[in-house]
C-alpha positions in Angstrom: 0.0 0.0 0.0 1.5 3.7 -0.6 1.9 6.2 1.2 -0.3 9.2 1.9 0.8 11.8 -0.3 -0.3 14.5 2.6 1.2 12.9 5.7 5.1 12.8 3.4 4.2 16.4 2.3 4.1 17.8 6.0 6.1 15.3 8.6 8.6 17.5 8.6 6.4 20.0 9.8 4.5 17.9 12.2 7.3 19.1 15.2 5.8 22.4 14.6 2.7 21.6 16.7 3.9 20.6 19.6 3.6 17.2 21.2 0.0 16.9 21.8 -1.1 17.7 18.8 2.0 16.2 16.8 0.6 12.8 18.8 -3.2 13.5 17.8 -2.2 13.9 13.9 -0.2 11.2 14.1 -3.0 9.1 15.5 -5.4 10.5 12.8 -3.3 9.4 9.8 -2.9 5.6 11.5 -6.6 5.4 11.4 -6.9 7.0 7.9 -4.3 4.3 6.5 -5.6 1.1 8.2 -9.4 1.9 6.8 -7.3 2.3 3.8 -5.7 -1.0 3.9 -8.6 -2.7 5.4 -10.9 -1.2 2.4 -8.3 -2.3 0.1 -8.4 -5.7 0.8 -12.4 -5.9 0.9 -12.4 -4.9 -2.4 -9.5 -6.9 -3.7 -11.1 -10.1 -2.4 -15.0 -9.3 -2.6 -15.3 -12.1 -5.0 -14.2 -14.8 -2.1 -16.5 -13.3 0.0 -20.1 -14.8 0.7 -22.5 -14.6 4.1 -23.3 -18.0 5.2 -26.8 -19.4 3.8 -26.5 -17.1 0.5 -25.2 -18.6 -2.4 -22.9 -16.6 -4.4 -24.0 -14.8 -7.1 -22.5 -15.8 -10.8 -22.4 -12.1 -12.0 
């Protein structure tokens, strides 16, 4: 998975804020890139997927 474009753009800034808020940005991106990588993989493997008692559909 790549990066995010924004968080390369400004880590060198993120000292700037100060530690609380450094932290708080820092905790925002994590959560941005792992509904990334979770969507990622939902939609690489939606095919494989199927709910228990549905039949998978042939289109």
């Amino acid at each position: 998975m790549q990066g995010s474009p924004a968080f390369d753009h400004g880590v060198e800034n993120q000292g700037l804020l100060g530690w609380n808020l450094a932290k708080k940005m820092a905790y925002a991106y994590e959560q941005i890139r792992s509904f990334r990588s979770s969507f990622a993989i939902l939609v690489r493997d939606h095919g494989a997927m199927y709910v228990d008692g549905l039949t998978k559909s042939s289109s």
